[in-house]
C-alpha positions in Angstrom: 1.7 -24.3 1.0 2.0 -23.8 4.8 1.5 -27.4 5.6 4.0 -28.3 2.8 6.8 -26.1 3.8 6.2 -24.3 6.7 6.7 -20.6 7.5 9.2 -19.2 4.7 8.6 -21.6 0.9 10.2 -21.4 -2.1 8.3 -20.0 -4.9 9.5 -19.3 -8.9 8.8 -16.3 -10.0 7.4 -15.2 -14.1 11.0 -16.4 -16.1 11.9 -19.1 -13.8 13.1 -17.1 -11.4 14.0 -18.5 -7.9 12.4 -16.3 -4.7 11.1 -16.7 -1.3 7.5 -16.2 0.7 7.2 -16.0 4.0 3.9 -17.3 5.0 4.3 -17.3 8.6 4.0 -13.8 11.1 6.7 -13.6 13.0 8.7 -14.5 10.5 7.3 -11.5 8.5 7.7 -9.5 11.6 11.6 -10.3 11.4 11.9 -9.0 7.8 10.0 -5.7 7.8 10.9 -5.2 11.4 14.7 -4.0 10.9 16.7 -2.8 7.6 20.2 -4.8 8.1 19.5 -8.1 7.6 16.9 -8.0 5.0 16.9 -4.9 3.0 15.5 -2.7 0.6 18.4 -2.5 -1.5 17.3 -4.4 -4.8 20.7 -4.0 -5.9 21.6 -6.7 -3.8 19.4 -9.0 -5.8 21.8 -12.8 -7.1 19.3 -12.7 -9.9 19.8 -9.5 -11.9 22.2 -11.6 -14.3 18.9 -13.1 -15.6 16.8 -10.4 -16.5 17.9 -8.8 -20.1 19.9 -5.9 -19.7 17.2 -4.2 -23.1 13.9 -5.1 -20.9 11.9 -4.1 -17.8 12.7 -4.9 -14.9 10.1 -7.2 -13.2 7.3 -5.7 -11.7 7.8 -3.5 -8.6 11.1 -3.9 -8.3 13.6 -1.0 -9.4 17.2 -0.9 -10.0 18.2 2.4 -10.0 15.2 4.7 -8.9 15.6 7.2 -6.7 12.9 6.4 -4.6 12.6 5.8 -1.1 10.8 2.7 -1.5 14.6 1.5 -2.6 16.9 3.8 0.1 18.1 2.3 2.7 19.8 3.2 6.3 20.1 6.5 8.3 19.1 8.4 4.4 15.9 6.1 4.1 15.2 7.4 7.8 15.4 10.8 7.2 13.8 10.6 4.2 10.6 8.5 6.1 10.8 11.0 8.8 11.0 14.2 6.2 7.0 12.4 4.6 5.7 11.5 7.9 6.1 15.6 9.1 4.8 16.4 5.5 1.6 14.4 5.9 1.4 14.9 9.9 0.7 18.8 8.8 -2.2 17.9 7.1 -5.3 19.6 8.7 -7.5 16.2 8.8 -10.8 18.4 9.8 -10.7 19.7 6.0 -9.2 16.7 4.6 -12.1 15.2 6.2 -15.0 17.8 4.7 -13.5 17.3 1.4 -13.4 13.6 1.2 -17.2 13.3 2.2 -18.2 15.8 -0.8 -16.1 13.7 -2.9 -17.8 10.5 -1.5 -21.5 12.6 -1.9 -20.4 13.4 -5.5 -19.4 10.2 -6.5 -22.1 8.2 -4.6 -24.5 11.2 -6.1 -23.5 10.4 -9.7 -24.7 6.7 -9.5 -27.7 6.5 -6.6 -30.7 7.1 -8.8 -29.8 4.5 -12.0 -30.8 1.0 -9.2 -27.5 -0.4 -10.2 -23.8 0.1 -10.5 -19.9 -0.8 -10.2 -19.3 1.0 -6.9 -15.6 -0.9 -7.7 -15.2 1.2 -10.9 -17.3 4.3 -9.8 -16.5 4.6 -6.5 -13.8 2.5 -4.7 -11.1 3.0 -7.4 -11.5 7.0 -8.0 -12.0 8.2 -4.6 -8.9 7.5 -2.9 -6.3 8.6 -5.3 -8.9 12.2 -5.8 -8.2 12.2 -2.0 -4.6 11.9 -2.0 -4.8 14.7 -4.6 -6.0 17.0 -2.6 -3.7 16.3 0.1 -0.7 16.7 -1.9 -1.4 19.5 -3.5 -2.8 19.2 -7.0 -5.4 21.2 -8.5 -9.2 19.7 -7.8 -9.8 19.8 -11.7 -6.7 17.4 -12.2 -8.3 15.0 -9.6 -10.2 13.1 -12.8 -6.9 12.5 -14.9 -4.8 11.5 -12.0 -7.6 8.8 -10.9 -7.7 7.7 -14.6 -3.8 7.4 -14.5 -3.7 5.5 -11.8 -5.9 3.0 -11.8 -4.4 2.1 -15.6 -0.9 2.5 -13.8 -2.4 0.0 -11.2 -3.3 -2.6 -14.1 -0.3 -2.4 -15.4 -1.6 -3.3 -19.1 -1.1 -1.1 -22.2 -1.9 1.7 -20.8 0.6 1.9 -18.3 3.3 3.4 -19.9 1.2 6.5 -20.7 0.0 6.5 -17.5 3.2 6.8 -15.8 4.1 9.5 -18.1 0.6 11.9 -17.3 1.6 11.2 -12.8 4.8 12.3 -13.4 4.4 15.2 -15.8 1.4 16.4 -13.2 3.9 16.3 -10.3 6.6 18.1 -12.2 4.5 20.9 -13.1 3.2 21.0 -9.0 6.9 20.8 -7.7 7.8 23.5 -10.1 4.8 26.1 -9.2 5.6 25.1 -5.5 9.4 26.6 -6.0 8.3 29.1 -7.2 6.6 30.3 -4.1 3.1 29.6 -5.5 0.1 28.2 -3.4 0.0 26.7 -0.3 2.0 25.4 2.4 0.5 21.7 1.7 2.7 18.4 1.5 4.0 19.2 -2.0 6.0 22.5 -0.7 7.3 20.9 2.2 8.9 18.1 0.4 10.4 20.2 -2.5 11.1 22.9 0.3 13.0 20.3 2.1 16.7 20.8 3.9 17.9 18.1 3.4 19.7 18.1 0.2 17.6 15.7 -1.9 16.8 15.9 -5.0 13.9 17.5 -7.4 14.4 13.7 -9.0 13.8 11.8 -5.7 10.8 14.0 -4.4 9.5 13.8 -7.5 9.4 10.0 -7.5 8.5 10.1 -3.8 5.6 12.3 -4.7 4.7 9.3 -7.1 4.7 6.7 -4.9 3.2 8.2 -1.9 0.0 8.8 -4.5 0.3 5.4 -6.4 0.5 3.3 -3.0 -1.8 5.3 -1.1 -4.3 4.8 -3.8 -4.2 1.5 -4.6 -4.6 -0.5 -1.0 -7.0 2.1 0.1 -9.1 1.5 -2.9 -8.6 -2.4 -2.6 -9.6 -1.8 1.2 -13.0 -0.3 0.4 -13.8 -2.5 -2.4 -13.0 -5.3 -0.1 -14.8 -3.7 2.9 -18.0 -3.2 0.5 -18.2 -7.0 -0.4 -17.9 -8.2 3.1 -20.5 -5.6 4.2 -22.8 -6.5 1.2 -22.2 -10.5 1.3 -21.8 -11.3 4.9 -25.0 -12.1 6.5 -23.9 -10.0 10.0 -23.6 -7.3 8.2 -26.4 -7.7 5.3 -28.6 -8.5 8.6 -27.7 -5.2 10.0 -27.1 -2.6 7.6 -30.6 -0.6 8.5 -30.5 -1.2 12.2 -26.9 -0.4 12.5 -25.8 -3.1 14.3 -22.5 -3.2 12.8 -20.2 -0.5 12.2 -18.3 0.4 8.7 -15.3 0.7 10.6 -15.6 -2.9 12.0 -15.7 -4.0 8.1 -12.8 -2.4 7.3 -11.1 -3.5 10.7 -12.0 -7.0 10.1 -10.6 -7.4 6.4 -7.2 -6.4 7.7 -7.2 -9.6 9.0 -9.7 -12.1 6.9 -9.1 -9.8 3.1 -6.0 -7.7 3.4 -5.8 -4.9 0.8 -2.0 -6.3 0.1 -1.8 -10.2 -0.2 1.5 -10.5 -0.9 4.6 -8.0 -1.6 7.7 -8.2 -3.5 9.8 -7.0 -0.1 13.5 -7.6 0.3 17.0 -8.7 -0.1 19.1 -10.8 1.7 22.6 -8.7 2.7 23.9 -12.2 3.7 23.7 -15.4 4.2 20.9 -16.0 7.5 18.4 -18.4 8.4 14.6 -17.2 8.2 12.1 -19.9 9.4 14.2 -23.2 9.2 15.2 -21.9 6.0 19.0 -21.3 4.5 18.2 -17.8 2.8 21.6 -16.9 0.6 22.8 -13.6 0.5 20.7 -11.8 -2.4 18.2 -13.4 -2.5 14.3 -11.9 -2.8 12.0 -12.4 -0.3 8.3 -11.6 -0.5 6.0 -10.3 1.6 3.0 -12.8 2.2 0.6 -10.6 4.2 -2.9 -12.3 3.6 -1.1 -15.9 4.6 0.6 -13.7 7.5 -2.5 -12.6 8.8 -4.0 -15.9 9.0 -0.3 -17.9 11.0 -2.5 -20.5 13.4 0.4 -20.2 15.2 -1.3 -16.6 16.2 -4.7 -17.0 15.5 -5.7 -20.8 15.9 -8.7 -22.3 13.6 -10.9 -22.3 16.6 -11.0 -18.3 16.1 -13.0 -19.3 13.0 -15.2 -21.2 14.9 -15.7 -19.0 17.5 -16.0 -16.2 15.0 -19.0 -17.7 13.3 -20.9 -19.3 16.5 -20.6 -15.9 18.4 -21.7 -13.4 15.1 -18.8 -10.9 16.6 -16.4 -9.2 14.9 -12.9 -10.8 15.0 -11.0 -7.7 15.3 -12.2 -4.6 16.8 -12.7 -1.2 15.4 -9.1 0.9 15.5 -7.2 -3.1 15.7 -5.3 -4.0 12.5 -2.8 -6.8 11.8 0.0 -4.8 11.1 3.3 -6.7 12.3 6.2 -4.0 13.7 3.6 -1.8 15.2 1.1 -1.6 17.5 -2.4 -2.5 16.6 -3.9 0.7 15.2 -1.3 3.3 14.9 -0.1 2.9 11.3 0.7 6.2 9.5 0.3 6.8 6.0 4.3 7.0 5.7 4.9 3.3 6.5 4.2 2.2 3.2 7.9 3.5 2.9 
């Protein structure tokens, strides 16, 4: 696709409808970088006339929803800045005890039977059981929420339901939390907040912060495990330790991203992205994985060299993130 149309093509979406991928880094760099040109605003969107007015809207992409993945401007920043201090109070020594009993439990439940789906019965529950406890749910609702999101996640008949049981759960937390009840932990802060949103958009905010954080942490992992269990330099050496976990996960940023691609923004006029004419309105995705691997930032010798040598290609704490440096991503940019 890169060959055929360089760093932005055109792609049809499911119902024939027209969009954009950018395939090329900087150019990806230019469209999450600011909030102007390219927006969040899905309102914006010269396509709405042809979805029916009595269905869904496409996947992951809201008209309407109070949620800060669809704010935009100096609101969208206070609102980002409001989550970052939420999640930056987070003590990360006991975030950090509890995640490795979780991790023992889990691992614990499977070790002894010689075989298993560490996708199903590890990867996919832990994170969201995490993200749990950081915002403030009940341990014993840790099992349902997992449950809900992964079938939120698939998106298949189950979703609906799903939806329903996050949201319900977060209601009931917001509304213990204003009462005065429990800790000081991300869930008070946000509903506790001064400035002036609403129990609607915390509530959805709540949401996505647990759907999003669970999801490409538990695609990361899974990914991470299959490189670690497949790759010969790091089947090789597992036992002597050779190779670090957190090289894995460093290097399938790069070579596996968690995200591959991302429905992203709107058009607020009529620009040029990568030798392309983009018209006002018009969607334009995210295409991380083809991103991550522009030869116009990481030639095709870097494969070469990256087999002949047996080193990692990225080192630990280095992640291809464009619009910030390597390394220093907080949980709140997925906003």
């Amino acid at each position: 696709m890169r060959r055929e149309h360089g760093a932005v093509a055109p792609i049809v979406l499911e119902g024939g409808i027209p969009a954009w991928l950018v395939l090329g880094y900087r150019e990806l760099h230019q469209v999450t970088a600011g909030h102007v040109l390219f927006t969040r605003d899905s309102e914006l969107w010269n396509q709405w006339d042809r979805i029916p007015e009595d269905g869904p809207p496409p996947p992951l992409i809201g008209r309407g929803q109070p949620s800060i993945l669809y704010t935009t401007g100096e609101r969208h920043r206070v609102r980002a800045a409001m989550i970052s201090d939420a999640l930056e109070s987070v003590d990360p020594f006991e975030i950090r005890q509890h995640a490795e009993r979780l991790a023992d439990e889990l691992i614990d439940g499977f070790c002894s039977e010689g075989s298993a789906d560490v996708i199903a019965r590890y990867a996919m529950p832990f994170p969201v059981r995490v993200l749990a406890k950081i915002y403030g749910f009940p341990d014993e609702q840790g099992p349902g929420l997992a449950v809900a999101a992964i079938d939120l996640a698939d998106g298949g008949d189950l979703a609906q339901a799903a939806q329903v049981h996050l949201a319900e759960a977060t209601a009931a937390l917001m509304a213990e939390r204003k009462s005065g009840n429990g800790p000081r932990d991300v869930a008070a802060q946000l509903v506790g907040n001064t400035f002036g949103f609403t129990d609607e958009e915390i509530l959805h905010d709540l949401i996505v912060l647990v759907i999003a954080g669970h999801t490409l942490t538990a695609d990361w992992i899974g990914n991470s495990l299959r490189l670690m269990l497949t790759d010969e330099r790091f089947t090789m050496s597992l036992a002597g330790g050779l190779k670090s976990v957190s090289e894995a996960m460093n290097e399938v940023l790069w070579e596996d991203t968690p995200a591959q691609n991302g429905v992203g923004r709107w058009a607020s006029r009529d620009t040029i992205l990568g030798n392309r004419r983009i018209k006002a309105g018009d969607m334009v995705c995210l295409g991380i994985a083809a991103a991550n691997k522009d030869p116009q930032i990481r030639p095709r010798r870097h494969d070469a060299d990256r087999r002949q040598q047996r080193v990692p290609l990225v080192r630990a704490r280095r992640a291809p993130l464009p619009g910030r440096g390597a390394g220093d991503r907080h949980p709140s940019d997925i906003c």
